[in-house]
Biopython code that builds the backbone (N, CA, C, O; Angstrom):
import numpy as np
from Bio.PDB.StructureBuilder import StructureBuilder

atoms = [
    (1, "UNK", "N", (6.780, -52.389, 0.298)),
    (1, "UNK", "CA", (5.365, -52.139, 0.389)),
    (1, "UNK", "C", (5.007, -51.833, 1.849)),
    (1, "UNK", "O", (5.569, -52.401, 2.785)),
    (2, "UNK", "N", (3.807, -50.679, 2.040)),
    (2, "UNK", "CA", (3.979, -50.168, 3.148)),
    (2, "UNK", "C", (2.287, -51.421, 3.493)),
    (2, "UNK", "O", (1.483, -51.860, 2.671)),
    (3, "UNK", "N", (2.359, -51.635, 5.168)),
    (3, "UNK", "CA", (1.787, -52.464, 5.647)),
    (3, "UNK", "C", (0.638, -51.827, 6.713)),
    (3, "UNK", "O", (0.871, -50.867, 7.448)),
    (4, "UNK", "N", (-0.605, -52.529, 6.651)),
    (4, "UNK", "CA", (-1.639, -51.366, 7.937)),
    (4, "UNK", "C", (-1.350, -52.676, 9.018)),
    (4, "UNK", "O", (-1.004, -53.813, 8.696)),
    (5, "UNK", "N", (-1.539, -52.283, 10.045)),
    (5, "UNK", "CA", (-1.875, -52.833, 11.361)),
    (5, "UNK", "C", (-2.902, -52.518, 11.900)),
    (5, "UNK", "O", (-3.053, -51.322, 12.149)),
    (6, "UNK", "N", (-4.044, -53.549, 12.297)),
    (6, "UNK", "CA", (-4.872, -52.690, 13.462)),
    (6, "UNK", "C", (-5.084, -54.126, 14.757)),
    (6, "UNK", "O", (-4.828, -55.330, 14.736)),
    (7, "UNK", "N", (-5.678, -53.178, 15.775)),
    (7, "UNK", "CA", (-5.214, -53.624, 17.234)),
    (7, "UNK", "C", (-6.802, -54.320, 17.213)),
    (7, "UNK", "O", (-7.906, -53.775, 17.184)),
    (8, "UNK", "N", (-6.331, -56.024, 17.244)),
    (8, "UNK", "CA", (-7.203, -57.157, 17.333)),
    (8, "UNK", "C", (-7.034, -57.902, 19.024)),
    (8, "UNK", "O", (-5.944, -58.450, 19.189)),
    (9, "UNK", "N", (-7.869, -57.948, 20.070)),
    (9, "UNK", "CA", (-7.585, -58.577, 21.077)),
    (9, "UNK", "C", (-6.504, -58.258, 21.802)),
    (9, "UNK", "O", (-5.934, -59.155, 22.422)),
    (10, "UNK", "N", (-5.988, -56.810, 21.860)),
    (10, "UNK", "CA", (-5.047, -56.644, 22.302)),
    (10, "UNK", "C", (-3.884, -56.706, 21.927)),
    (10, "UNK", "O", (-3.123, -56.144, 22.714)),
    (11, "UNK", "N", (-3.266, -57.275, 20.812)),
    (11, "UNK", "CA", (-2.574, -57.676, 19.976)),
    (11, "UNK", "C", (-2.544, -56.754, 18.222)),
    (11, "UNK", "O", (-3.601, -56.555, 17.622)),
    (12, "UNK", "N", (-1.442, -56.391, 17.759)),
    (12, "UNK", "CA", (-1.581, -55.514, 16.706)),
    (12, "UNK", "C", (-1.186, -56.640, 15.858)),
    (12, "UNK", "O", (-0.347, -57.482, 16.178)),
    (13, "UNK", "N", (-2.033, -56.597, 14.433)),
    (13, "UNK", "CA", (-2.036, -57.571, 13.985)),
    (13, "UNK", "C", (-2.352, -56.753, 12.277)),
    (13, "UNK", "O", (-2.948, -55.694, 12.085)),
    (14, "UNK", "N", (-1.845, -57.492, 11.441)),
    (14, "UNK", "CA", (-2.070, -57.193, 9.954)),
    (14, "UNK", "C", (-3.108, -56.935, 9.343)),
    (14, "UNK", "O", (-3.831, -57.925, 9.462)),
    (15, "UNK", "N", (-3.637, -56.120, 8.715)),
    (15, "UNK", "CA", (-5.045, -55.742, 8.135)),
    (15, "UNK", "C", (-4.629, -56.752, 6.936)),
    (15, "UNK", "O", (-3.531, -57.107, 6.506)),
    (16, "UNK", "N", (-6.357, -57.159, 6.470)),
    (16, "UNK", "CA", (-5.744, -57.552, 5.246)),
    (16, "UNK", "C", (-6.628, -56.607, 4.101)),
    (16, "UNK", "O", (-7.674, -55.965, 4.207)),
    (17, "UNK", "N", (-5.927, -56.785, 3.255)),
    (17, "UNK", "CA", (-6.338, -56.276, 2.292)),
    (17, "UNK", "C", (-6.930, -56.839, 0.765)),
    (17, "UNK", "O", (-6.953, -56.242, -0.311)),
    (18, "UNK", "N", (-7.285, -57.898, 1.031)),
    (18, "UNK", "CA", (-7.724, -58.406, 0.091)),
    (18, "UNK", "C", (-8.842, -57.919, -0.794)),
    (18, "UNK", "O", (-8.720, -57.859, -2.018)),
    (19, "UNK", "N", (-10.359, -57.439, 0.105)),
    (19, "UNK", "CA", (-11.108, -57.211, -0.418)),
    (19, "UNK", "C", (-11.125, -55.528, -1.219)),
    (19, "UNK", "O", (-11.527, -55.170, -2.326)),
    (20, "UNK", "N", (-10.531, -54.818, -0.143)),
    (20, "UNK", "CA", (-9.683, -53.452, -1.179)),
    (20, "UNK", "C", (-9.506, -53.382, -2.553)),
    (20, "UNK", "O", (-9.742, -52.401, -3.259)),
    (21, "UNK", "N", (-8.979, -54.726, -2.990)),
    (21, "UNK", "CA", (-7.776, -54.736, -3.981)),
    (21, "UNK", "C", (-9.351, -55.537, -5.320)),
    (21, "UNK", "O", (-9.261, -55.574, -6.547)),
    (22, "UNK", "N", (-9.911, -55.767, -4.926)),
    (22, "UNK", "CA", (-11.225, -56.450, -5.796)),
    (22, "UNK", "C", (-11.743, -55.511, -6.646)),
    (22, "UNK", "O", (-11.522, -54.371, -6.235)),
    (23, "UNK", "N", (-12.282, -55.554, -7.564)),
    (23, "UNK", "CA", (-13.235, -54.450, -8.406)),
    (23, "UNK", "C", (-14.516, -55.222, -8.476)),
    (23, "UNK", "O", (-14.754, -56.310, -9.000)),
    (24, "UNK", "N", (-15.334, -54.332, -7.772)),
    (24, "UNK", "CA", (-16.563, -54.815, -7.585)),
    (24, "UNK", "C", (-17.469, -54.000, -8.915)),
    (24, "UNK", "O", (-17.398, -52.841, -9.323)),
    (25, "UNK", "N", (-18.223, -55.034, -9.305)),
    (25, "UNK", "CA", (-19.397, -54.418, -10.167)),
    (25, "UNK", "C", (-20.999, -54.573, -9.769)),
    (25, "UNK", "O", (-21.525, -55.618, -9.385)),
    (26, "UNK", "N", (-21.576, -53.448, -9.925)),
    (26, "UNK", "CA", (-23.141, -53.503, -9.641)),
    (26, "UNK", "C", (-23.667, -53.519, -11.096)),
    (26, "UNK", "O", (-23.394, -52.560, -11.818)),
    (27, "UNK", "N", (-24.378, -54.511, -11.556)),
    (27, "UNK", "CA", (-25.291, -54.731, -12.718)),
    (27, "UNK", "C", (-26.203, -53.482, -12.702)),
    (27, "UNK", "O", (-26.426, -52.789, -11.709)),
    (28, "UNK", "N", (-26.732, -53.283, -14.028)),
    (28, "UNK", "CA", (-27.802, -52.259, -14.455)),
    (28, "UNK", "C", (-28.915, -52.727, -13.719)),
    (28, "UNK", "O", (-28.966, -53.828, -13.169)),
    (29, "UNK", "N", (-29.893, -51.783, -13.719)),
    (29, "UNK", "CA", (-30.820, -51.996, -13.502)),
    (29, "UNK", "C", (-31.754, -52.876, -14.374)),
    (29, "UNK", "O", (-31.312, -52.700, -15.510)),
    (30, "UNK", "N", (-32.677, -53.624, -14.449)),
    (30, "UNK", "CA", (-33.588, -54.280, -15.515)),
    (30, "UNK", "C", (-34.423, -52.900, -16.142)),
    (30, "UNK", "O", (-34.769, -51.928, -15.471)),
    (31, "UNK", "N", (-34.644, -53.095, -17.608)),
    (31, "UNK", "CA", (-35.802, -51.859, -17.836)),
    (31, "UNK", "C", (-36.941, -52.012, -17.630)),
    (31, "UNK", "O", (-37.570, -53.062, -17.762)),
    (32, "UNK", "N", (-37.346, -50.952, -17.274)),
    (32, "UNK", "CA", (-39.061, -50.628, -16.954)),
    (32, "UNK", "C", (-39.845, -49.389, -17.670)),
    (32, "UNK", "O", (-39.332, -48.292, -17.888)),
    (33, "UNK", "N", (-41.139, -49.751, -17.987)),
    (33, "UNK", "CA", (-42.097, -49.033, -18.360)),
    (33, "UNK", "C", (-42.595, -48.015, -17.214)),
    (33, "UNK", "O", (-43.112, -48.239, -16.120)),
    (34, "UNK", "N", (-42.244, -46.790, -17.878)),
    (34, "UNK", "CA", (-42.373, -45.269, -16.228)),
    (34, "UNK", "C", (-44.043, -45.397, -16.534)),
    (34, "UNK", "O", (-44.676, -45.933, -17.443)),
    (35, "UNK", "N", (-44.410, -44.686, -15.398)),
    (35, "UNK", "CA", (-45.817, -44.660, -15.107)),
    (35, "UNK", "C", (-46.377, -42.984, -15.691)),
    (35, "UNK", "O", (-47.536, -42.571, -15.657)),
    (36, "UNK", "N", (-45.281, -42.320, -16.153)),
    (36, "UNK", "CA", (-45.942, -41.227, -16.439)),
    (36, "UNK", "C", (-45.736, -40.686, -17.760)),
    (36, "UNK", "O", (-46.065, -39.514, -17.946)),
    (37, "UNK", "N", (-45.303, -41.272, -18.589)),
    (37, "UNK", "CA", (-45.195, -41.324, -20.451)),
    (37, "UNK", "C", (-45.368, -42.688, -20.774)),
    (37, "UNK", "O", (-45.323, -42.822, -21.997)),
    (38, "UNK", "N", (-45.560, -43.834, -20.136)),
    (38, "UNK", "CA", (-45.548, -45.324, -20.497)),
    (38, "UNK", "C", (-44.029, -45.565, -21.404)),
    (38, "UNK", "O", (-43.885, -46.509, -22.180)),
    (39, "UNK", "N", (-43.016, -44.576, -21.148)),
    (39, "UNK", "CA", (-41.683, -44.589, -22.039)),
    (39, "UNK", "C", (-41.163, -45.458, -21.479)),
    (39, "UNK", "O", (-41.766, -45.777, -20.454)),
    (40, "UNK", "N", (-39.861, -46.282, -21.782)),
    (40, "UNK", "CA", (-38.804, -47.074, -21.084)),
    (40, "UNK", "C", (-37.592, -46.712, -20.635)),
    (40, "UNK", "O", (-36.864, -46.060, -21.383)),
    (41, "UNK", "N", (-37.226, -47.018, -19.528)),
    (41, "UNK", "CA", (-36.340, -46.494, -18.515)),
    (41, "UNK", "C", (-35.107, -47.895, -19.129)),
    (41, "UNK", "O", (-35.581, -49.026, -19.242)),
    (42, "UNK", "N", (-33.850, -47.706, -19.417)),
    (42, "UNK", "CA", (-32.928, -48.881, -19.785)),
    (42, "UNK", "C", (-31.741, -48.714, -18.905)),
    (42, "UNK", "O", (-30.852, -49.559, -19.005)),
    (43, "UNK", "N", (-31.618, -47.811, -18.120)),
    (43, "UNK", "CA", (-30.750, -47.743, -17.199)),
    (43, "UNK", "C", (-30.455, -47.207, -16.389)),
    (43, "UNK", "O", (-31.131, -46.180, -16.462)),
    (44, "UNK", "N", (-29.708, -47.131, -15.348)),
    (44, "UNK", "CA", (-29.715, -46.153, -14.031)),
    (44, "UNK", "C", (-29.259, -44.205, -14.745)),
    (44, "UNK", "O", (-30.178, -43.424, -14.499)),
    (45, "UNK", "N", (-28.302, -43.695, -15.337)),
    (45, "UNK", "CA", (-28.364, -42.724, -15.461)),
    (45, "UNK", "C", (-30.059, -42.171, -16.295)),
    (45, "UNK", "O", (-30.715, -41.199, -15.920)),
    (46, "UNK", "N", (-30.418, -43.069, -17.406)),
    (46, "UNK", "CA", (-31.997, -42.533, -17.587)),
    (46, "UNK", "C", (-32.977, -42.461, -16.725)),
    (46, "UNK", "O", (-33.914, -41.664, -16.680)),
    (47, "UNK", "N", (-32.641, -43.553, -15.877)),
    (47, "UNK", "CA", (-33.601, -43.496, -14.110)),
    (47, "UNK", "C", (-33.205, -41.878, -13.324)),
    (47, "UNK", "O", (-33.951, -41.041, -12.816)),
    (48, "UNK", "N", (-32.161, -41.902, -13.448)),
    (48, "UNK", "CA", (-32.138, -40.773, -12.346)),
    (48, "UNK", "C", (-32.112, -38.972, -13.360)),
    (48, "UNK", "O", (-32.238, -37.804, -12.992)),
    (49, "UNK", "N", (-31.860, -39.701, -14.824)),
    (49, "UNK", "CA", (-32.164, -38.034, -15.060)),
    (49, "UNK", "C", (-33.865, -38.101, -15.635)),
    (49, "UNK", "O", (-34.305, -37.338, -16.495)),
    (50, "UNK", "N", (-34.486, -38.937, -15.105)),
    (50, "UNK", "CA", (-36.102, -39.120, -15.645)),
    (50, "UNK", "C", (-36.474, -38.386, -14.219)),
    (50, "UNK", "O", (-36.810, -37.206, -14.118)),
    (51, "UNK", "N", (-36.384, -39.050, -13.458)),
    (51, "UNK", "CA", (-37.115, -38.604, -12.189)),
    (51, "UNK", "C", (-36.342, -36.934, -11.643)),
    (51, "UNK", "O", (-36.857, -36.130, -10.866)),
    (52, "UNK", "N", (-35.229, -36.828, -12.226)),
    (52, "UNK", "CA", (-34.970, -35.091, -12.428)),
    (52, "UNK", "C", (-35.901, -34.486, -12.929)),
    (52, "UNK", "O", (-36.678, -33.674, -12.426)),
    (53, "UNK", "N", (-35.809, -34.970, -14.153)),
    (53, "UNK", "CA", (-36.506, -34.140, -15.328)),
    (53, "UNK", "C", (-38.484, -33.900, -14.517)),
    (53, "UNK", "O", (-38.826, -32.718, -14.485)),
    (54, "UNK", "N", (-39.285, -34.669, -14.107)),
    (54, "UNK", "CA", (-40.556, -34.837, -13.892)),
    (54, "UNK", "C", (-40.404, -34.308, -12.366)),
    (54, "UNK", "O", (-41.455, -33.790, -11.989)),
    (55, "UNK", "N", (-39.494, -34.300, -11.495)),
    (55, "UNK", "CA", (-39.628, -33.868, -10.225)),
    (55, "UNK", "C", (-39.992, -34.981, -9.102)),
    (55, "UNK", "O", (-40.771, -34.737, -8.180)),
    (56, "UNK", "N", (-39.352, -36.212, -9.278)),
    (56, "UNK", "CA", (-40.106, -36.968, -8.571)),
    (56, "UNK", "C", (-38.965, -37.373, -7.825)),
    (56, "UNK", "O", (-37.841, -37.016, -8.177)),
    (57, "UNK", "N", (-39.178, -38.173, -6.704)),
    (57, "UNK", "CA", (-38.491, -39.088, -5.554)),
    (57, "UNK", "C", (-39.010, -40.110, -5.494)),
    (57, "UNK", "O", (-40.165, -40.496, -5.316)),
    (58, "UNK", "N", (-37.262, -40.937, -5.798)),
    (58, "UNK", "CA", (-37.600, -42.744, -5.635)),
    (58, "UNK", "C", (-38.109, -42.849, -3.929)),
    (58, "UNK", "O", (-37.356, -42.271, -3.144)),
    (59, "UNK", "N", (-38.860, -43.279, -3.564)),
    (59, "UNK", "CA", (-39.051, -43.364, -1.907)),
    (59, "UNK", "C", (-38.267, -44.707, -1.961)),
    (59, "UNK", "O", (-37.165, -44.494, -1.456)),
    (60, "UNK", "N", (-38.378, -46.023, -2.370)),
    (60, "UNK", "CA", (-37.904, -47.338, -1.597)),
    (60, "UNK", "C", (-38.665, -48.461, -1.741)),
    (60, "UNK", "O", (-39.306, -48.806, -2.734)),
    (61, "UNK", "N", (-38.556, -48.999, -0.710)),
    (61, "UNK", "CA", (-39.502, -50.508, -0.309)),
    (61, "UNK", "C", (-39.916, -50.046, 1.023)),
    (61, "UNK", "O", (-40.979, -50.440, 1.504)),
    (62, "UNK", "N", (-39.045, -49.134, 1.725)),
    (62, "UNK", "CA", (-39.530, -48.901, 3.153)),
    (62, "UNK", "C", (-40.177, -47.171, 3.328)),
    (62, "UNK", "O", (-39.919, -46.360, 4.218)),
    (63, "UNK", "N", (-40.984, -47.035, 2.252)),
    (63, "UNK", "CA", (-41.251, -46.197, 2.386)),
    (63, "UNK", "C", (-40.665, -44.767, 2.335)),
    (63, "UNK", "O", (-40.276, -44.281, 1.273)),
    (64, "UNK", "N", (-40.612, -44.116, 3.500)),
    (64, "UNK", "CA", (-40.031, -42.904, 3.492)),
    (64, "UNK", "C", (-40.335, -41.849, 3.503)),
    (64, "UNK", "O", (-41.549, -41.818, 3.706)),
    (65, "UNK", "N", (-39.813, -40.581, 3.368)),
    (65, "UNK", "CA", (-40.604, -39.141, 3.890)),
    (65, "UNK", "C", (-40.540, -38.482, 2.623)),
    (65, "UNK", "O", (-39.859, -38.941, 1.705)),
    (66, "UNK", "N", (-41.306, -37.283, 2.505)),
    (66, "UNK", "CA", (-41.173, -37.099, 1.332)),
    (66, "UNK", "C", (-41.451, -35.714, 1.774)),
    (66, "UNK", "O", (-42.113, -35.476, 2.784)),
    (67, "UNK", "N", (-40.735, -34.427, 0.697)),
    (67, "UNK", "CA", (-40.190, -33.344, 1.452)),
    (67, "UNK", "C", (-41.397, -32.387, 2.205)),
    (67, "UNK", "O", (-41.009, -31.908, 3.270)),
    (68, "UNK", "N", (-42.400, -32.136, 1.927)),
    (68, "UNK", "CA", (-43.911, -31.720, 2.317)),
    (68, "UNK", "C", (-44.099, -32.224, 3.779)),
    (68, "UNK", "O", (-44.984, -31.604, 4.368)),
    (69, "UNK", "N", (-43.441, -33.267, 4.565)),
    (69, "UNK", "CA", (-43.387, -34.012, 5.525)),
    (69, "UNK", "C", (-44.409, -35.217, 5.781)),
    (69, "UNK", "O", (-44.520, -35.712, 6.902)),
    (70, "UNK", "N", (-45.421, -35.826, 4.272)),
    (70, "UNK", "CA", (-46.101, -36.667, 3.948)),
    (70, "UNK", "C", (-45.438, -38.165, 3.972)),
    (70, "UNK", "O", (-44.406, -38.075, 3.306)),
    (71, "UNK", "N", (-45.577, -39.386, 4.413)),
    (71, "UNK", "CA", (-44.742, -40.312, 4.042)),
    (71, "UNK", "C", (-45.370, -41.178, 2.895)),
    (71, "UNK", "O", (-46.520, -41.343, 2.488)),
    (72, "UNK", "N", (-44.350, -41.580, 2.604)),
    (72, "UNK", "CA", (-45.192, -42.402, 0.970)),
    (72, "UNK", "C", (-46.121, -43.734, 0.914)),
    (72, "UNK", "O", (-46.686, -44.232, -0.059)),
    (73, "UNK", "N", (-46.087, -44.316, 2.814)),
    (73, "UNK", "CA", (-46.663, -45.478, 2.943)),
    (73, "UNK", "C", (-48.097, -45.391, 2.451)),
    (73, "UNK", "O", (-48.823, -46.385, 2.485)),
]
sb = StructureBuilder()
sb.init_structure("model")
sb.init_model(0)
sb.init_chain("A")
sb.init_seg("    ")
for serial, (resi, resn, name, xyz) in enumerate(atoms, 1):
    if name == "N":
        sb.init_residue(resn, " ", resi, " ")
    sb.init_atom(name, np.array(xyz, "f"), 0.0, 1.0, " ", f" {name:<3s}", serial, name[0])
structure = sb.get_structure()
């Protein structure tokens, strides 16, 4: 098995690889009632081909720009 090294304090030292080797999972989203058919959204691919379909942009929590150069605060 081939091995990484990277240079810690001057010293070359073993990468580890533990967290690499993990399979991480991100949970669904919870569903929500959209604001513009009152329809239900049940998961991230219906989230993102909804807001295709209507033309819209998720902005965030922090706001953000939005392409017109308006920000959404």
């Amino acid at each position: 098995m081939r091995k990484t090294y990277v240079m810690q304090n001057g010293e070359l030292v073993e990468k580890k690889t533990i967290m690499e080797k993990r399979l991480q999972l991100i949970s669904d989203i919870e569903p929500y009632q959209n604001m513009v058919n009152r329809g239900w959204i049940t998961g991230r691919r219906q989230h993102r081909e909804f807001l295709k379909q209507h033309n819209l942009v998720e902005l965030g929590t922090d706001g953000g720009q939005i392409k017109d150069g308006t920000t959404g605060n």
